[in-house]
C-alpha positions as CSV (number, residue, x, y, z in Angstrom):
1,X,0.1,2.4,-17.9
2,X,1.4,1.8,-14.5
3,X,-0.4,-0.9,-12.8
4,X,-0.5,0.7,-9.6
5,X,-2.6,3.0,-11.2
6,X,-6.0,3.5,-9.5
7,X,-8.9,5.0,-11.2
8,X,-13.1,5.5,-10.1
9,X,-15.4,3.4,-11.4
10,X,-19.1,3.3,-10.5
11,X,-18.5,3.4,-6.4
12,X,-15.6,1.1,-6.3
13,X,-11.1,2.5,-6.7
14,X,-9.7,-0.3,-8.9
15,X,-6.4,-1.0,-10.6
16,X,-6.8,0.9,-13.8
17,X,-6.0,-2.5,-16.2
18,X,-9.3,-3.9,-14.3
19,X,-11.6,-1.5,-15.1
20,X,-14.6,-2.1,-17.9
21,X,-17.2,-0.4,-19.2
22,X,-19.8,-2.3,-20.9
23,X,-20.2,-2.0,-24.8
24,X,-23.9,-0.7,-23.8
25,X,-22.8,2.5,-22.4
26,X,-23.9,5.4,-23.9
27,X,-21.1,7.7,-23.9
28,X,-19.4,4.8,-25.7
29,X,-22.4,4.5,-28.2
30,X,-23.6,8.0,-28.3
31,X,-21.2,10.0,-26.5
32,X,-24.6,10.7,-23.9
33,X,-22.5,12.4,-21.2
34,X,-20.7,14.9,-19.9
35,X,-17.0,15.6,-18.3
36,X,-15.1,17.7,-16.6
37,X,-11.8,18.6,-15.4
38,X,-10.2,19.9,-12.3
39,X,-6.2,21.5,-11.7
40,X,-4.0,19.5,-9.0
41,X,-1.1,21.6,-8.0
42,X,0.6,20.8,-4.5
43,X,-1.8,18.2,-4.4
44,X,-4.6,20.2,-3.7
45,X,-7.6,20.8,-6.4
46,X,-7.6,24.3,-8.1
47,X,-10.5,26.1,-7.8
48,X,-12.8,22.9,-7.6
49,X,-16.2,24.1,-6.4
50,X,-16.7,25.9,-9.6
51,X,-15.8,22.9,-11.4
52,X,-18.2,20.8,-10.0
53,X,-21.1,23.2,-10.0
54,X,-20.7,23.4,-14.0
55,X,-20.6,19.6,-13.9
56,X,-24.1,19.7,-12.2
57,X,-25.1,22.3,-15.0
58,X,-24.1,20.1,-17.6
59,X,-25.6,17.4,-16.2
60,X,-28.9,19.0,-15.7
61,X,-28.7,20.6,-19.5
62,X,-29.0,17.3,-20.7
63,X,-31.4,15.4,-18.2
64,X,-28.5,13.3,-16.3
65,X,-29.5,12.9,-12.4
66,X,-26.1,14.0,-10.7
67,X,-25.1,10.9,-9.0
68,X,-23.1,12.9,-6.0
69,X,-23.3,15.8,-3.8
70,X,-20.2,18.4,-4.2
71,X,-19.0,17.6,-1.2
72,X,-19.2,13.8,-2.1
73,X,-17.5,14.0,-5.5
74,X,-14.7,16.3,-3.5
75,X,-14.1,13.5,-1.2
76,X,-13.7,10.8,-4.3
77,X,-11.8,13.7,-6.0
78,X,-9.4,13.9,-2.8
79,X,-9.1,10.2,-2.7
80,X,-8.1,9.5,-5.7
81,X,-5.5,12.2,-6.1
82,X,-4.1,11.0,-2.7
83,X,-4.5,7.0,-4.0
84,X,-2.1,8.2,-6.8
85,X,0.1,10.4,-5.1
86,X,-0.5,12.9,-7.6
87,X,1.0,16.5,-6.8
88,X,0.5,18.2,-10.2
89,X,-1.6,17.1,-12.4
90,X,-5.5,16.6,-12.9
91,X,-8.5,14.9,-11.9
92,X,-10.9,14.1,-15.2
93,X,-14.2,13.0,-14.3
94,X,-17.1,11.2,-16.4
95,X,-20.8,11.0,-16.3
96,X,-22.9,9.0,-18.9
97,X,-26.8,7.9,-19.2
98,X,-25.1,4.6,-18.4
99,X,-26.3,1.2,-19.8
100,X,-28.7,0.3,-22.2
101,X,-29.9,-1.8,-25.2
102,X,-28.8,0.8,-28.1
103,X,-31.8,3.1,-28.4
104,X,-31.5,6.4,-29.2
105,X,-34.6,7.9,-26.9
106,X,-33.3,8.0,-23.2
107,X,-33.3,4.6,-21.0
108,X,-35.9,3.5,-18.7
109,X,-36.1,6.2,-15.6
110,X,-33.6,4.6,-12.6
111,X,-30.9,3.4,-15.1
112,X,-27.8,4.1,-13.4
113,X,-25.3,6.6,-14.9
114,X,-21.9,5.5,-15.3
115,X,-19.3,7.6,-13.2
116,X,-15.8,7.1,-14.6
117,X,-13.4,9.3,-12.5
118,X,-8.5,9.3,-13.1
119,X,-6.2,11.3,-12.8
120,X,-3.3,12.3,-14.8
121,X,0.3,13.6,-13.6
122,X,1.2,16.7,-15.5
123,X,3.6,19.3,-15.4
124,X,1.3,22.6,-14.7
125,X,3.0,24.9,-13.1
126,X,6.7,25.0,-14.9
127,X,5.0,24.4,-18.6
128,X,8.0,25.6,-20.3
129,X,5.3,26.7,-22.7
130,X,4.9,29.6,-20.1
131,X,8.2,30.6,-20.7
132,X,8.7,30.6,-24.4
133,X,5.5,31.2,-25.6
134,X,2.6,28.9,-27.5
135,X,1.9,29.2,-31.2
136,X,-1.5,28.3,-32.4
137,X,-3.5,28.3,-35.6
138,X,-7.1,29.1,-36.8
139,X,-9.2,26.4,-37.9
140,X,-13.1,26.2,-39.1
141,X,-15.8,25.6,-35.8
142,X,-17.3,22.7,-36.5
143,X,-19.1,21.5,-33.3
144,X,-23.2,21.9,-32.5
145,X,-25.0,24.9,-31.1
146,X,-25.3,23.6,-27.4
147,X,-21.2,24.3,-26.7
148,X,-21.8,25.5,-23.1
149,X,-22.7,22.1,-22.3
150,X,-19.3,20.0,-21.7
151,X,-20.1,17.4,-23.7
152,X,-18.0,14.2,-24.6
153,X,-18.5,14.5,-27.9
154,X,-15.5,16.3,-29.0
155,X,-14.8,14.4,-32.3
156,X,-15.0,18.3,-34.1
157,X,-12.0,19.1,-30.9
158,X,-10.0,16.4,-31.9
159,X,-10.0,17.1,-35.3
160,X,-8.3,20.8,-34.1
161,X,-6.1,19.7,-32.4
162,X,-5.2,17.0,-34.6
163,X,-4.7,20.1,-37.2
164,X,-2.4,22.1,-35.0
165,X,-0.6,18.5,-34.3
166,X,-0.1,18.6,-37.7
167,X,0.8,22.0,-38.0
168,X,3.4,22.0,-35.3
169,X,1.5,24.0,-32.6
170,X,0.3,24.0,-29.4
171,X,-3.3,24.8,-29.5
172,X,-6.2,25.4,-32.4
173,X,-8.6,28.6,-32.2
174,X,-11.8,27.9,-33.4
175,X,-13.2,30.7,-35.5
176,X,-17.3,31.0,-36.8
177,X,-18.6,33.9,-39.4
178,X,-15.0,35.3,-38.8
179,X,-15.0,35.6,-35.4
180,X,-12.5,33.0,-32.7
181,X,-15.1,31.4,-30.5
182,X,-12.4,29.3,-28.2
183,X,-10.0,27.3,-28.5
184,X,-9.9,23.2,-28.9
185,X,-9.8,23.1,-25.2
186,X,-9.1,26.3,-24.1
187,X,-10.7,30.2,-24.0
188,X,-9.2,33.0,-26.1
189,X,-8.0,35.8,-25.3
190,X,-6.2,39.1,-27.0
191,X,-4.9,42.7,-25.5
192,X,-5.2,45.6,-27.3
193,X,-2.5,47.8,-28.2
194,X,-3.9,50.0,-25.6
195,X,-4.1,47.6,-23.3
196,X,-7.7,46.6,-23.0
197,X,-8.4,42.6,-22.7
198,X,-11.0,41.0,-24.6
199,X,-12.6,38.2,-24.6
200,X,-15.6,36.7,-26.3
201,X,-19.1,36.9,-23.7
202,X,-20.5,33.7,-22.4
203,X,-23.6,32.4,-24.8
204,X,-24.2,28.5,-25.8
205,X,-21.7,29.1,-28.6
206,X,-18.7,28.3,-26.3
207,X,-18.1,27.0,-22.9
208,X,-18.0,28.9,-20.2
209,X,-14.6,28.5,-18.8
210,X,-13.7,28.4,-14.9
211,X,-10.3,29.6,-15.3
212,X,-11.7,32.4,-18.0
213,X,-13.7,33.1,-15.0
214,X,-11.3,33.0,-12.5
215,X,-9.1,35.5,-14.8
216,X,-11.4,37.5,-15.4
217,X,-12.3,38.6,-12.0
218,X,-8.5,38.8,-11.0
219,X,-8.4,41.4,-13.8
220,X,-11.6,43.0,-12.2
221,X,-9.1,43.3,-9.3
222,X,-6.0,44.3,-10.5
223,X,-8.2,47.3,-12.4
224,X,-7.8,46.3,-16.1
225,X,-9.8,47.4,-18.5
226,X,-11.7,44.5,-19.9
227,X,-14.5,43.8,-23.0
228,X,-16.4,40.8,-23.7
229,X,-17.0,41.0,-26.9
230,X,-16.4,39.1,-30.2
231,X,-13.0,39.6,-31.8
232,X,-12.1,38.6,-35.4
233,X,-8.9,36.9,-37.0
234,X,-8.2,39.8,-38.2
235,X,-7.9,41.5,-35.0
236,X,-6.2,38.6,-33.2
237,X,-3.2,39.1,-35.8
238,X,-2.5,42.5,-34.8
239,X,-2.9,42.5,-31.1
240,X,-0.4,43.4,-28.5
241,X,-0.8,40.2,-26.8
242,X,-2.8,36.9,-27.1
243,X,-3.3,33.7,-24.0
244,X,-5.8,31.2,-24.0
245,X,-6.7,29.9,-20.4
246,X,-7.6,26.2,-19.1
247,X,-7.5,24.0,-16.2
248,X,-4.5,22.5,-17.3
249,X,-2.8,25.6,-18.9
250,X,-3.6,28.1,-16.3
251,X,-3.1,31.7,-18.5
252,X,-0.4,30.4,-21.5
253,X,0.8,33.4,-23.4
254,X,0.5,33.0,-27.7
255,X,3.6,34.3,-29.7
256,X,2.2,33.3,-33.1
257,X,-1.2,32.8,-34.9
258,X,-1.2,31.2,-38.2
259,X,2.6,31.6,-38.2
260,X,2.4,35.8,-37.7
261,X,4.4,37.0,-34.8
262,X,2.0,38.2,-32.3
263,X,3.9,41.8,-30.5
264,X,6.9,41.3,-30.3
265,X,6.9,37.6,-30.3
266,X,7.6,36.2,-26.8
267,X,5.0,36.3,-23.6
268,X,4.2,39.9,-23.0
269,X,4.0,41.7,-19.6
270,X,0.2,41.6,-19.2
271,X,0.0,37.6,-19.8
272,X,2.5,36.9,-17.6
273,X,0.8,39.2,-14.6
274,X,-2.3,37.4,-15.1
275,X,-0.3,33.6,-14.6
276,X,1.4,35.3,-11.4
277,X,-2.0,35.9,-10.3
278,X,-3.7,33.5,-11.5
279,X,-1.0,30.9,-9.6
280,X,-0.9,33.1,-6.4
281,X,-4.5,32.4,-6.1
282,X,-4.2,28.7,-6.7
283,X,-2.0,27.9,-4.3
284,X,-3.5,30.6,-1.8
285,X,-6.8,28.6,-2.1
């Protein structure tokens, strides 16, 4: 790491190789927090607001007192991203039950959460992944029945996208009584041969996704047809078209799942109209 790097830290922007969390904290001992993520592209935050008001959500699902106003995490969110001179990239930010002797029943009342707050460069906007395509595999959901929450315990996440590491692809699908749910870090989406887009509809068995959201009412707009509605394996394999959607991959068109060809094997027309849009209202923001 850089050591000009700056990241957050409980109030105070310090050089990244001088930050420390004690061995006490919570999201260290019990993963007891929650993240989330927001999009930098011309060194502006993507769609932010929504971000932060499901990091109050999640926050409040689990009995966390949000330590900032939206306005205040903006202004920390700005600062750092300008303290880095980050362009593209993201802003990942952190909240745990903070510090305590190793109990599992919540701390006293007024222990101070710990806020954790980087950023990473990345390329977003020319992912060449956007160009070729994305293969992705299937692998068994093994996470807990509260996934609407974004939790930072993502140990059953790591282990699929360890398995697509493994299995030479970009991105895992998670799939539960034969049905996808999401993806590792991502929301699924197919299209139909006849053109309808579906997606799975928002309960606590998956996350509900700002840029699903965001795509979803740009598809309200551009009058496409659209179902929320659970879609097997089965179905996946044989659809016209397949994207999953993220902060950090926008709308990113599938070619393959479980190594069959998905139409006719590059990014299909109606993917790549949703990442025009989805990028015109980005940078429009």
């Amino acid at each position: 790491m850089a050591s000009s790097r700056i990241v957050y830290l409980n109030g105070e922007f310090v050089p990244f190789d001088q930050a420390r969390v004690p061995v006490m904290d919570r999201g260290f001992l019990f993963a007891d927090g929650i993240y989330e993520v927001s999009a930098v592209i011309d060194g502006r935050l993507v769609d932010n607001a929504a971000h932060l008001a499901r990091l109050d959500r999640s926050l409040s699902e689990i009995g966390i007192r949000n330590p900032h106003a939206a306005a205040e995490w903006e202004g920390l969110q700005t600062e750092l991203v300008a303290r880095n001179g980050v362009t593209e990239g993201l802003v990942y930010m952190q909240v745990t039950r903070g510090v305590a002797e190793r109990d599992f029943a919540f701390p006293a009342r007024g222990t101070p959460p710990t806020v954790v707050m980087f950023t990473q460069a990345k390329t977003v906007l020319a992912n060449p992944l956007a160009e070729t395509g994305a293969k992705i595999v299937t692998v068994e959901d093994l996470r807990w029945k509260r996934r609407d929450i974004k939790s930072v315990a993502l140990l059953a996440q790591v282990l699929a996208k360890q398995a697509a590491a493994e299995a030479g692809v970009a991105e895992a699908w998670m799939v539960e009584d034969g049905a996808v749910t999401e993806g590792s870090s991502s929301t699924a989406f197919i299209a139909t041969r006849d053109g309808r887009l579906v997606t799975r509809p928002l309960s606590t068995a998956l996350l509900p996704g700002i840029t699903r959201a965001a795509v979803l009412q740009l598809a309200d707009e551009a009058s496409l047809r659209v179902e929320e509605r659970l879609f097997s394996v089965a179905e996946a394999h044989a659809a016209a078209e397949a994207f999953y959607t993220s902060a950090s991959a926008f709308v990113m068109p599938v070619i393959a799942i479980d190594g069959r060809t998905i139409g006719e094997g590059r990014p299909g027309p109606l993917t790549r109209r949703l990442r025009d849009l989805y990028i015109g209202m980005a940078r429009a923001a």
